[in-house]
N, CA, C and O atoms as a GROMACS GRO file, in nm:
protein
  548
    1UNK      N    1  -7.540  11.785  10.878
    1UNK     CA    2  -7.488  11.779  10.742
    1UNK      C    3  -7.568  11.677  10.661
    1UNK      O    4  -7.595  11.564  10.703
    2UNK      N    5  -7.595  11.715  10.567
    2UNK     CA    6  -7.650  11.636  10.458
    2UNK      C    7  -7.596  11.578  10.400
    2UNK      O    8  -7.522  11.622  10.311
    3UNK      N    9  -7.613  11.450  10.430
    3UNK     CA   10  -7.593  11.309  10.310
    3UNK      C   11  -7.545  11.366  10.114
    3UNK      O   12  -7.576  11.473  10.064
    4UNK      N   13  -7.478  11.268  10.056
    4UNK     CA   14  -7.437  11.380   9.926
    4UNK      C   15  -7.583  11.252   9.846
    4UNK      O   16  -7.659  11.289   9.756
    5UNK      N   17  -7.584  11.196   9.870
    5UNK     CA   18  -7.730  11.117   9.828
    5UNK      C   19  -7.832  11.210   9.834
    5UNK      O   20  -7.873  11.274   9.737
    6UNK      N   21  -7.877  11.220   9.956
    6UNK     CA   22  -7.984  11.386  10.000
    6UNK      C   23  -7.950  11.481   9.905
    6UNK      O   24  -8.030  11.526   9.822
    7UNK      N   25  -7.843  11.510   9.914
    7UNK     CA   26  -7.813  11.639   9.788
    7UNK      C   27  -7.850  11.662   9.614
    7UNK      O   28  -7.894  11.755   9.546
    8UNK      N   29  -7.796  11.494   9.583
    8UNK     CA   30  -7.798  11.506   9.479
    8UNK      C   31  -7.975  11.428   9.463
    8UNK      O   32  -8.019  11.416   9.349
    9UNK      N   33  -8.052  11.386   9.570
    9UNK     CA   34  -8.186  11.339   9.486
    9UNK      C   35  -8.260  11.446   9.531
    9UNK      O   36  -8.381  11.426   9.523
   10UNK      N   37  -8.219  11.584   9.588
   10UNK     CA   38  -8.341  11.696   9.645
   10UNK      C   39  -8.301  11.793   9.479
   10UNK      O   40  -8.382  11.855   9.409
   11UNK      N   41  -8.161  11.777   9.457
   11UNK     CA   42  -8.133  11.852   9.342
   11UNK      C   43  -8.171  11.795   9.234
   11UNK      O   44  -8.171  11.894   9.161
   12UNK      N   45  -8.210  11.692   9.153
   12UNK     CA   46  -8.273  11.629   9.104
   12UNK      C   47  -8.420  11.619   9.084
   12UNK      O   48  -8.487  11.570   8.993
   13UNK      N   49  -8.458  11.687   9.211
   13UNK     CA   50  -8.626  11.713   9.210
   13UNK      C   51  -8.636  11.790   9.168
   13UNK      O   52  -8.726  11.795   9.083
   14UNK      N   53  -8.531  11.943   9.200
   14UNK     CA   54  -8.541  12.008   9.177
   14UNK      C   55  -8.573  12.060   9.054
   14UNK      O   56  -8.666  12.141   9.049
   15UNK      N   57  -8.497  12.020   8.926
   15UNK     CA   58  -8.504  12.031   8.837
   15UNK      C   59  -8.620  12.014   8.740
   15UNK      O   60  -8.654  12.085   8.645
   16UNK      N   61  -8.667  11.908   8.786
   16UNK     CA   62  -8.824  11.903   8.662
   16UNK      C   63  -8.929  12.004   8.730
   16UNK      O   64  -9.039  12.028   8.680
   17UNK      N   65  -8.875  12.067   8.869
   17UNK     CA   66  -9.006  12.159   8.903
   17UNK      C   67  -8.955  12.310   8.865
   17UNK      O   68  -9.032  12.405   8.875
   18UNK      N   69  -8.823  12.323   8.822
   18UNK     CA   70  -8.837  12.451   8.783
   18UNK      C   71  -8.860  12.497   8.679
   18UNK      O   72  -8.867  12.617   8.653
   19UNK      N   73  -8.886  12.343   8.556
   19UNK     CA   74  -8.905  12.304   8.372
   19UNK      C   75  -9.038  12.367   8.410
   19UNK      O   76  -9.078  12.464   8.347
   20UNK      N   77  -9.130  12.301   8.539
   20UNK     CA   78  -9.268  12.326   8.576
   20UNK      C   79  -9.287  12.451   8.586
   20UNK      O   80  -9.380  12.499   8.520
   21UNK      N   81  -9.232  12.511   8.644
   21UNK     CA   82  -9.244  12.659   8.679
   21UNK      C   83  -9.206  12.768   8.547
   21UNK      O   84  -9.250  12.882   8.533
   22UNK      N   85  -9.123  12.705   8.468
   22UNK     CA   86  -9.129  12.772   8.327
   22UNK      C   87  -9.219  12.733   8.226
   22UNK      O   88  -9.248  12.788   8.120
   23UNK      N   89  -9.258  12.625   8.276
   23UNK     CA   90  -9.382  12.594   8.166
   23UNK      C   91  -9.494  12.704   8.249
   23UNK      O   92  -9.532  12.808   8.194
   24UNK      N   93  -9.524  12.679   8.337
   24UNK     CA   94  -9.634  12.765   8.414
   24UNK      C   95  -9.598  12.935   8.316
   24UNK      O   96  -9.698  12.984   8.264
   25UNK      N   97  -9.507  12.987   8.304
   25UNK     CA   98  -9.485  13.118   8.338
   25UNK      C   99  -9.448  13.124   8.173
   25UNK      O  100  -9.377  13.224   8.158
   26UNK      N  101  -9.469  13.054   8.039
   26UNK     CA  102  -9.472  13.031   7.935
   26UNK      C  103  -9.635  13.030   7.963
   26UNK      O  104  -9.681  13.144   7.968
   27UNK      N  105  -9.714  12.945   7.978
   27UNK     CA  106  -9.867  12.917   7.972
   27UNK      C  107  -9.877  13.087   8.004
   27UNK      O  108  -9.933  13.130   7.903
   28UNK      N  109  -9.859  13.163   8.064
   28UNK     CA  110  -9.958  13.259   8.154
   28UNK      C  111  -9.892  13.372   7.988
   28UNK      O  112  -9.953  13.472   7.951
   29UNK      N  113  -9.799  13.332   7.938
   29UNK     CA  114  -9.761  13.433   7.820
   29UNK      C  115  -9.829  13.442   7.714
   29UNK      O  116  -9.872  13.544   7.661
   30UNK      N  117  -9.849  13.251   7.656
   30UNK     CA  118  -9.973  13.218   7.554
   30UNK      C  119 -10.070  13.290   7.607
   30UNK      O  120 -10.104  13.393   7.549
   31UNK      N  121 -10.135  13.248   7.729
   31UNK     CA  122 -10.279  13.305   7.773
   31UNK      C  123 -10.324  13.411   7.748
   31UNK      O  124 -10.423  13.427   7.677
   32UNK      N  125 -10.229  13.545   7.824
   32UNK     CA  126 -10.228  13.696   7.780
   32UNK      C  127 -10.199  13.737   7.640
   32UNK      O  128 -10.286  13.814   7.599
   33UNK      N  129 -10.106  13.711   7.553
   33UNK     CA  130 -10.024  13.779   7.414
   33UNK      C  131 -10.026  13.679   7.345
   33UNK      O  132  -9.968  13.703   7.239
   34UNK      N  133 -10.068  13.568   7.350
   34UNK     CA  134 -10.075  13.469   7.277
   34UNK      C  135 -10.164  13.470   7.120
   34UNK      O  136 -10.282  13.506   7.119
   35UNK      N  137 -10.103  13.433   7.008
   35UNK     CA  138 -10.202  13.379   6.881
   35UNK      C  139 -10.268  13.263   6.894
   35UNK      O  140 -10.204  13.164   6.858
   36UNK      N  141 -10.390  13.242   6.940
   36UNK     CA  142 -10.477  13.129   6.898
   36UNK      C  143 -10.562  13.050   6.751
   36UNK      O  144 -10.651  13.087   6.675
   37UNK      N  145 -10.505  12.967   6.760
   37UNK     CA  146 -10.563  12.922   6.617
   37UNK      C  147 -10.621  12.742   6.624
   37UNK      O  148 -10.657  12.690   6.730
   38UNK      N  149 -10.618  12.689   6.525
   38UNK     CA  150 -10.706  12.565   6.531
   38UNK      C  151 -10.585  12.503   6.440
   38UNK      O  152 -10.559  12.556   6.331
   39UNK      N  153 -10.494  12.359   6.500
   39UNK     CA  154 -10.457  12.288   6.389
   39UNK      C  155 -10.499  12.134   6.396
   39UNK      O  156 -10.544  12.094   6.503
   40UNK      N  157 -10.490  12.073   6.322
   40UNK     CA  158 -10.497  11.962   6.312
   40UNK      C  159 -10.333  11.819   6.320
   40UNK      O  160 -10.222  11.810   6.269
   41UNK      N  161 -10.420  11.738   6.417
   41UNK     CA  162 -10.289  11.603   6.392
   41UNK      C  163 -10.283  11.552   6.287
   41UNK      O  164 -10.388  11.517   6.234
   42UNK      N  165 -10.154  11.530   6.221
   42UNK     CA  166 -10.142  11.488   6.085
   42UNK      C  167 -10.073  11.351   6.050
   42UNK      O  168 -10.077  11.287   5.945
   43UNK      N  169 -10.003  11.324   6.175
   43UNK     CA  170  -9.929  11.246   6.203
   43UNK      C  171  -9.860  11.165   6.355
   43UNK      O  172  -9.838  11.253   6.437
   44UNK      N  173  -9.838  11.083   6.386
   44UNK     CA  174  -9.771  11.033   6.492
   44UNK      C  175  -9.632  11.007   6.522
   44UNK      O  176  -9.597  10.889   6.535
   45UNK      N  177  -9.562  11.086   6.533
   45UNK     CA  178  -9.406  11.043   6.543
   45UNK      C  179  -9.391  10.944   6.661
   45UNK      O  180  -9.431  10.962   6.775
   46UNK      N  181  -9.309  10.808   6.597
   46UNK     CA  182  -9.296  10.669   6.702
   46UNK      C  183  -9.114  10.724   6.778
   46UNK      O  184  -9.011  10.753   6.718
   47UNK      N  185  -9.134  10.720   6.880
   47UNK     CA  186  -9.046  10.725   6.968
   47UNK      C  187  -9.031  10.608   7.042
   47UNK      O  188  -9.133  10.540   7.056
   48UNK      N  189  -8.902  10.561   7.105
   48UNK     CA  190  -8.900  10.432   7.168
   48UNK      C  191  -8.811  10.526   7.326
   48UNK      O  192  -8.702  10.584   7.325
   49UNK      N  193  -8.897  10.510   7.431
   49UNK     CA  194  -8.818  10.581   7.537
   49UNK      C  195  -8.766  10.455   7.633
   49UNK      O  196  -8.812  10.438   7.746
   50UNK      N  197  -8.693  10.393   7.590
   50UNK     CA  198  -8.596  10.300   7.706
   50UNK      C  199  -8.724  10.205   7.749
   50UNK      O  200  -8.822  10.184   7.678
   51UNK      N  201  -8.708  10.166   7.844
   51UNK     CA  202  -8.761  10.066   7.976
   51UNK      C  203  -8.910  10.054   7.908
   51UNK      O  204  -8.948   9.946   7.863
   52UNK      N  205  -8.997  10.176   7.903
   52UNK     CA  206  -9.135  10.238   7.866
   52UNK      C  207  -9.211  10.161   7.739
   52UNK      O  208  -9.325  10.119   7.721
   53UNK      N  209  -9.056  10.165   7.640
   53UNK     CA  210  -9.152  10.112   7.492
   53UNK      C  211  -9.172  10.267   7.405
   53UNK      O  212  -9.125  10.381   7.406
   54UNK      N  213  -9.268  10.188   7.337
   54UNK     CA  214  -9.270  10.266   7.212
   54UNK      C  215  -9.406  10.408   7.257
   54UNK      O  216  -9.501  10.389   7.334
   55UNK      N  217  -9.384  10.507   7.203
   55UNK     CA  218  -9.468  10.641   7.265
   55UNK      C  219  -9.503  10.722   7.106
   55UNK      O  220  -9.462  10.683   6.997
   56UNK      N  221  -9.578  10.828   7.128
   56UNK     CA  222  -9.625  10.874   6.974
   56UNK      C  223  -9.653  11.008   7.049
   56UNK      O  224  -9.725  11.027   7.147
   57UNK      N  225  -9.566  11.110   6.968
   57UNK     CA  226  -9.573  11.225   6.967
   57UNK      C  227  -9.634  11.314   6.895
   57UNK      O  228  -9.557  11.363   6.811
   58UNK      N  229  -9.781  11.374   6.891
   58UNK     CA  230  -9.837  11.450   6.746
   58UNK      C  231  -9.809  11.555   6.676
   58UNK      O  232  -9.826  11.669   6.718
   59UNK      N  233  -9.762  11.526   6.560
   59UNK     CA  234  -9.696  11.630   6.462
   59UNK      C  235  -9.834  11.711   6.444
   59UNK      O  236  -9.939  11.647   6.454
   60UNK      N  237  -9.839  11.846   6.419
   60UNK     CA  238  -9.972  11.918   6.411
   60UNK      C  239  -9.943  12.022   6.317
   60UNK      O  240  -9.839  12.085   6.337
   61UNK      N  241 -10.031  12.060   6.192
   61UNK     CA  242 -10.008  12.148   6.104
   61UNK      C  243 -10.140  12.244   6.110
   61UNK      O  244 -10.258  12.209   6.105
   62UNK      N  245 -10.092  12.366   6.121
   62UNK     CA  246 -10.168  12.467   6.104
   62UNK      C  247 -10.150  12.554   6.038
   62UNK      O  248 -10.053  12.555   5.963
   63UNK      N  249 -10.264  12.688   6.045
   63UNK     CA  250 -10.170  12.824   5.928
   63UNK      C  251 -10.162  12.924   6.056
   63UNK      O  252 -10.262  12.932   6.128
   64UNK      N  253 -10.076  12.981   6.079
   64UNK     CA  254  -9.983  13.115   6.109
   64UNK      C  255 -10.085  13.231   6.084
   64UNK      O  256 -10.169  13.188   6.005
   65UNK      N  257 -10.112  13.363   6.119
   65UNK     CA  258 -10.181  13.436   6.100
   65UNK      C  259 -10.140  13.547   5.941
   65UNK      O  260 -10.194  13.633   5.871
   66UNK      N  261 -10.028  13.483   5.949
   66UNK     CA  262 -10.016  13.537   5.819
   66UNK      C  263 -10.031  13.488   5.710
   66UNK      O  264 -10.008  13.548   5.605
   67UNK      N  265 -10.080  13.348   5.719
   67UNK     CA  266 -10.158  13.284   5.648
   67UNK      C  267 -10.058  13.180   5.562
   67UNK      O  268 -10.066  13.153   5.443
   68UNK      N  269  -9.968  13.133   5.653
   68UNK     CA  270  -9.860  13.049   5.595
   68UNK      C  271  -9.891  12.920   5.691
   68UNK      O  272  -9.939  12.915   5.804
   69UNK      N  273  -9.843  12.815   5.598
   69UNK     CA  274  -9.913  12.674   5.672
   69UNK      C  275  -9.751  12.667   5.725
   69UNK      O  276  -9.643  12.695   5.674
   70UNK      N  277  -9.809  12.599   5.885
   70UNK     CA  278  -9.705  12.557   5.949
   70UNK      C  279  -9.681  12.401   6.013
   70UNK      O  280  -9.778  12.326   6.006
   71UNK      N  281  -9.580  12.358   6.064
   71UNK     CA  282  -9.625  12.215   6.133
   71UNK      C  283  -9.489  12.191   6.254
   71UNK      O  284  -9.371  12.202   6.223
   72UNK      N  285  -9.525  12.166   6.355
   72UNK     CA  286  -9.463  12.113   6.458
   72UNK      C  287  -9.483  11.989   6.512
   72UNK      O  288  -9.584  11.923   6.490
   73UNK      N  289  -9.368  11.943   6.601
   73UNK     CA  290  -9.428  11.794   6.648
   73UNK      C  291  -9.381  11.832   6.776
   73UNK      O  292  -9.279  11.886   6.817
   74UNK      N  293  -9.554  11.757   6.862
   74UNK     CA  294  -9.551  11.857   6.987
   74UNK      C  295  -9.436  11.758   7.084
   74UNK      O  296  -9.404  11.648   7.040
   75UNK      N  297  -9.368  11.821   7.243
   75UNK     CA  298  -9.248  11.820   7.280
   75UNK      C  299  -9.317  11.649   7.373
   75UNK      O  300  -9.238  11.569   7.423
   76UNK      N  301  -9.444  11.631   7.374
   76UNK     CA  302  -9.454  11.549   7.497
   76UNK      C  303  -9.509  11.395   7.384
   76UNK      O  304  -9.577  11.371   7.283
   77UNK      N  305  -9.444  11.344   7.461
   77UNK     CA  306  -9.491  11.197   7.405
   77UNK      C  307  -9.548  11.083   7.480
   77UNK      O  308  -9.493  11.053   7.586
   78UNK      N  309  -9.654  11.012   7.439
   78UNK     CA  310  -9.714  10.922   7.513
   78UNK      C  311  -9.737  10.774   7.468
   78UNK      O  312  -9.702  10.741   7.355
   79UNK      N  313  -9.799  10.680   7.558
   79UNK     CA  314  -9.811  10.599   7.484
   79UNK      C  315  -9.922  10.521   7.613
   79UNK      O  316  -9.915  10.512   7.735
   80UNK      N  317 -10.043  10.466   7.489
   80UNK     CA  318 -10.059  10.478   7.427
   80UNK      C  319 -10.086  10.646   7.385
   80UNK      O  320 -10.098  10.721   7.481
   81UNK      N  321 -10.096  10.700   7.263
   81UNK     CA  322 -10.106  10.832   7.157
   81UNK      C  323 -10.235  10.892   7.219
   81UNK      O  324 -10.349  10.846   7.230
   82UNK      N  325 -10.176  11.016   7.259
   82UNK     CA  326 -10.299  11.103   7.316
   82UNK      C  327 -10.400  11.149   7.221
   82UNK      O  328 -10.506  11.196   7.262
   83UNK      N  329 -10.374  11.141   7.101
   83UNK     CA  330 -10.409  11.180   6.971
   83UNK      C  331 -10.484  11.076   6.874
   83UNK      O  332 -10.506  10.957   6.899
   84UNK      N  333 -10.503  11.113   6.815
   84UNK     CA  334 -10.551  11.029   6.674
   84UNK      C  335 -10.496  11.131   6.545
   84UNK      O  336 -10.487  11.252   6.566
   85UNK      N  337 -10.461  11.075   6.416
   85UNK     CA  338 -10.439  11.139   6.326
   85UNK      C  339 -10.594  11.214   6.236
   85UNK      O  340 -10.668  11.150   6.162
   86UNK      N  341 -10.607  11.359   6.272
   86UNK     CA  342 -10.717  11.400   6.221
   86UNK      C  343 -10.780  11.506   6.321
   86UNK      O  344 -10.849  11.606   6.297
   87UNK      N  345 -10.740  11.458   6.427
   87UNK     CA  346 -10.789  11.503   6.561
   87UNK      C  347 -10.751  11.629   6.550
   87UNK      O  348 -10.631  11.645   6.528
   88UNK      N  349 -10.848  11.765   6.562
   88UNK     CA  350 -10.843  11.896   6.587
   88UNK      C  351 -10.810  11.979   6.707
   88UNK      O  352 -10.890  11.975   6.800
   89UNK      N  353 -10.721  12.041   6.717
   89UNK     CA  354 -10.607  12.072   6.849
   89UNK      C  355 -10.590  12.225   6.845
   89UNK      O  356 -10.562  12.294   6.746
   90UNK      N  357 -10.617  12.271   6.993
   90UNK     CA  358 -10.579  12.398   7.006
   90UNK      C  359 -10.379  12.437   7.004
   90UNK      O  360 -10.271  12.396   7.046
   91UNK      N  361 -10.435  12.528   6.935
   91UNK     CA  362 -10.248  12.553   6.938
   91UNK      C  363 -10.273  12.713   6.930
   91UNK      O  364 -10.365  12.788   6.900
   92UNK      N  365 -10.114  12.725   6.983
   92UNK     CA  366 -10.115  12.858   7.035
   92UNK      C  367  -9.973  12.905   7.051
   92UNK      O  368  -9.894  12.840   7.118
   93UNK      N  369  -9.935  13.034   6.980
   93UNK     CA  370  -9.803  13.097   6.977
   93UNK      C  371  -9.783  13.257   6.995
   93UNK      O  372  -9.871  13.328   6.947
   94UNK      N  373  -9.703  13.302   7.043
   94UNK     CA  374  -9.632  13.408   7.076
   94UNK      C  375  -9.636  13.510   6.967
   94UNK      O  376  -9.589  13.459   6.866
   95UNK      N  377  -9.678  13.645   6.946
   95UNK     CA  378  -9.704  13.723   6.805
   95UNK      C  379  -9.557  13.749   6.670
   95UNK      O  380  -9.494  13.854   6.656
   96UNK      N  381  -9.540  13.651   6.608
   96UNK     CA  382  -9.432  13.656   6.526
   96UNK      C  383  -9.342  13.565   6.583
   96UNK      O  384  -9.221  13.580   6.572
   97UNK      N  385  -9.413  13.435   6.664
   97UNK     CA  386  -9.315  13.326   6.680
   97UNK      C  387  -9.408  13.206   6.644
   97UNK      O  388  -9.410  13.102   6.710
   98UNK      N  389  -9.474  13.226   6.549
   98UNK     CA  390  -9.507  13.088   6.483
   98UNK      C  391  -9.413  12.970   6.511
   98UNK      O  392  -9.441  12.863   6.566
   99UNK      N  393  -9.300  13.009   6.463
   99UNK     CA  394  -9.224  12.872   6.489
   99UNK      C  395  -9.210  12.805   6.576
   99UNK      O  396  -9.160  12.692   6.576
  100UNK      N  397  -9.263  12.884   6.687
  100UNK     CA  398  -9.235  12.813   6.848
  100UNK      C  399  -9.438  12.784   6.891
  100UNK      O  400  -9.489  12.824   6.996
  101UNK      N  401  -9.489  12.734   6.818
  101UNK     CA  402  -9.610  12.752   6.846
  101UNK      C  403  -9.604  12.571   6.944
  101UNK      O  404  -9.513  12.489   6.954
  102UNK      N  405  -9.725  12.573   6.992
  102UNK     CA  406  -9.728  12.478   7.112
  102UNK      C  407  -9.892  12.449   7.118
  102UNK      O  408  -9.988  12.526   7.123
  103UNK      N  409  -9.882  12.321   7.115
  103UNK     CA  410  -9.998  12.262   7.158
  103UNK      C  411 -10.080  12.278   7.286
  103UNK      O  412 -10.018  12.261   7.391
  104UNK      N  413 -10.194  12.305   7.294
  104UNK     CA  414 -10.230  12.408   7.382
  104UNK      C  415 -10.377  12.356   7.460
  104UNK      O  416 -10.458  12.429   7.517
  105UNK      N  417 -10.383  12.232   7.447
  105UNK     CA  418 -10.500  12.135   7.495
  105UNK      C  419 -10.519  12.120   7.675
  105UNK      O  420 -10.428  12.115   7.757
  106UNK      N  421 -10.633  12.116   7.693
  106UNK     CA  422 -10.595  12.118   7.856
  106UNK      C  423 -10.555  12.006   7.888
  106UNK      O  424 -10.476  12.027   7.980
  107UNK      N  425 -10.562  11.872   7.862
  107UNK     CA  426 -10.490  11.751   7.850
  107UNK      C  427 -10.335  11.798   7.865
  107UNK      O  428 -10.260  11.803   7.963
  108UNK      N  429 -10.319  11.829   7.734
  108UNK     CA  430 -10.158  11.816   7.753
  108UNK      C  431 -10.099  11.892   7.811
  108UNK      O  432  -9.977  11.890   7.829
  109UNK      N  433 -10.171  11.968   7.849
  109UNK     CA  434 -10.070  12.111   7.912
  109UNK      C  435 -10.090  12.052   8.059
  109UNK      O  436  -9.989  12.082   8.122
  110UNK      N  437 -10.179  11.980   8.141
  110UNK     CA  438 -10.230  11.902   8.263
  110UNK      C  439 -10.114  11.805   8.231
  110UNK      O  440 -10.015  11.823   8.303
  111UNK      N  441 -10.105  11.723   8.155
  111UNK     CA  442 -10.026  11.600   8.110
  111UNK      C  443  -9.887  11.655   8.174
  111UNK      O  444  -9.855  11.621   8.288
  112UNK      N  445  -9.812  11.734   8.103
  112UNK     CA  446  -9.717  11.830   8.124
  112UNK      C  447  -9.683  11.843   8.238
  112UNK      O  448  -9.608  11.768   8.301
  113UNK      N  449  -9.749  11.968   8.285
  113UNK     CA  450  -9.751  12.028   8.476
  113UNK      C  451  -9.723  11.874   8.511
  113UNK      O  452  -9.608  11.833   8.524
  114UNK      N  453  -9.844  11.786   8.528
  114UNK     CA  454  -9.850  11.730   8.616
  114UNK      C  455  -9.675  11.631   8.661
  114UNK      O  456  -9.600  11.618   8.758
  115UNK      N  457  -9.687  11.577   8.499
  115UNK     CA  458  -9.530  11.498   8.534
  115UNK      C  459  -9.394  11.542   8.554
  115UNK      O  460  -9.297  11.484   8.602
  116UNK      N  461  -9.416  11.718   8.482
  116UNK     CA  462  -9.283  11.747   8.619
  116UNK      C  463  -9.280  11.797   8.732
  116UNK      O  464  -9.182  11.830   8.799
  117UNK      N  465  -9.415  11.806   8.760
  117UNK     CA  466  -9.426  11.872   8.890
  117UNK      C  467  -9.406  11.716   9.001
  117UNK      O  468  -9.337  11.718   9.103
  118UNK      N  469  -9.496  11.571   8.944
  118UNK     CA  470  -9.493  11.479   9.066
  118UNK      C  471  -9.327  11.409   9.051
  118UNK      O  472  -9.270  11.380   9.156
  119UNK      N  473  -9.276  11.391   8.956
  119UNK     CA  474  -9.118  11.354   8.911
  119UNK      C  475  -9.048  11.394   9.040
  119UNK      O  476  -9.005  11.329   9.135
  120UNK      N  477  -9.053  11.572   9.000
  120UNK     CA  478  -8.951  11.687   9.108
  120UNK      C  479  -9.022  11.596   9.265
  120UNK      O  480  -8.943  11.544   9.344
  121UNK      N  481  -9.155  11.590   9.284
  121UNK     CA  482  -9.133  11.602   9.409
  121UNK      C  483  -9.158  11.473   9.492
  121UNK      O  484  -9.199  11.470   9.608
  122UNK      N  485  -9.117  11.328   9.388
  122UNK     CA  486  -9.117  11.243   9.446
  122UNK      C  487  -8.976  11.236   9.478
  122UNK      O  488  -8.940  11.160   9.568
  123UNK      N  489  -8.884  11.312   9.408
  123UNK     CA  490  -8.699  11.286   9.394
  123UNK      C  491  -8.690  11.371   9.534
  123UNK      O  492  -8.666  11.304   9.636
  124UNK      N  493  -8.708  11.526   9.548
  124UNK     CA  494  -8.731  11.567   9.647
  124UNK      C  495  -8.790  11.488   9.805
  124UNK      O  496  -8.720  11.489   9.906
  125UNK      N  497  -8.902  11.437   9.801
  125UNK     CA  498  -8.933  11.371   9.917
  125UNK      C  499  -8.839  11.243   9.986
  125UNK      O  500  -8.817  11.214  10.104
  126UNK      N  501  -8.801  11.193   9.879
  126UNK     CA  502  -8.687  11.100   9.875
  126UNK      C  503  -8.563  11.123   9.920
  126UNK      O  504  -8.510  11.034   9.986
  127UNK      N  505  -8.503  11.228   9.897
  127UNK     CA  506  -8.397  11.317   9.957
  127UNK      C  507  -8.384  11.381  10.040
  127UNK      O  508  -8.280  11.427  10.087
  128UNK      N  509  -8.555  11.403  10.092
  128UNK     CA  510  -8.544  11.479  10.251
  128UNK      C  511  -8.589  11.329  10.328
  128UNK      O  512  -8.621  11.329  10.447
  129UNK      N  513  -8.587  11.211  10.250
  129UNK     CA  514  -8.624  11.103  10.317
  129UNK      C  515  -8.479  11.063  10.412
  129UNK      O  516  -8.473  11.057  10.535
  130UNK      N  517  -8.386  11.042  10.329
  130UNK     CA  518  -8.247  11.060  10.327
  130UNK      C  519  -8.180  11.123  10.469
  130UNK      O  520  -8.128  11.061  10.562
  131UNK      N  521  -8.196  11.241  10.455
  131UNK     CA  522  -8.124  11.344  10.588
  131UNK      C  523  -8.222  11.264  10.676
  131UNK      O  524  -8.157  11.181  10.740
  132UNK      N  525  -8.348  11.258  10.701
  132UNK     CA  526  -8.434  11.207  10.792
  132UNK      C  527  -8.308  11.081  10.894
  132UNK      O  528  -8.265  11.078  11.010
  133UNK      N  529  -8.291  10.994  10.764
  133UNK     CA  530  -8.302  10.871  10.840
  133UNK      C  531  -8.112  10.923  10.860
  133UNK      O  532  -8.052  10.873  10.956
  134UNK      N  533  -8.056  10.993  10.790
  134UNK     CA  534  -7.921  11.047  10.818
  134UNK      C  535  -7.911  11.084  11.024
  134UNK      O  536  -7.813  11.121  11.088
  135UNK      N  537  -8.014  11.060  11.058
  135UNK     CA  538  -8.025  11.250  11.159
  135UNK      C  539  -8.018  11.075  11.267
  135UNK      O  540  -7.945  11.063  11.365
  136UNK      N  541  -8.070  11.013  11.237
  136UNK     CA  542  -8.107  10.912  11.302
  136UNK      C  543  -8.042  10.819  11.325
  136UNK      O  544  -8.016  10.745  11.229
  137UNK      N  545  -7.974  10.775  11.494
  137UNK     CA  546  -7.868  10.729  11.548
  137UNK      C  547  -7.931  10.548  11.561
  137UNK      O  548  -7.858  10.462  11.610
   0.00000   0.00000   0.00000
């Protein structure tokens, strides 16, 4: 029987790797059916994430294929700013979902994968660390 510690830090891993696995399976949608276009950073949104400090998220404005200017502020934030204001950025959206368009840099999309994929499976390793030492008299 498993520890409810084990439970709740393997379920806990779990979770940022299946964000991973929908980001993966979102990327492979841009890739195939995706609108590609060119926008630019226009701005830095200051975020303060707890413990971390202060992080900057890049707001990015582009035009839509229908030729309407758009602007999002992308979901991942860093610090120091992966960006500069000016800085030219692949972005990329779904055909008639401009609004959901997404920054599309191999940086950030690496940036991305990577931290919920090592998050999930340091919580995970930790939780099968758990039953380990559970098993153990």
């Amino acid at each position: 029987m498993w520890p409810i510690e084990a439970i709740v830090l393997v379920s806990l891993g779990l979770l940022p790797i299946g964000i991973g696995v929908w980001e993966i399976r979102m990327l492979w949608s841009l890739h195939h059916s995706g609108v590609r276009c060119t926008g630019t950073v226009v701005d830095l949104e200051r975020r303060f994430k707890g413990g971390s400090g202060l992080t900057f998220a890049p707001v990015v404005e582009f035009v839509d294929d229908r030729g309407q200017p758009r602007r999002f502020t992308s979901h991942l934030a860093s610090g120091p700013a992966m960006y500069e204001v000016g800085d030219q950025v692949p972005v990329t959206y779904l055909p008639g979902r401009a609004d959901k368009a997404r920054l599309t840099s191999v940086r950030h999309t690496l940036t991305t994968l990577l931290t919920a994929f090592v998050v999930g499976a340091v919580f995970v390793a930790i939780g099968l660390a758990q039953t380990h030492s559970a098993e153990v008299p």
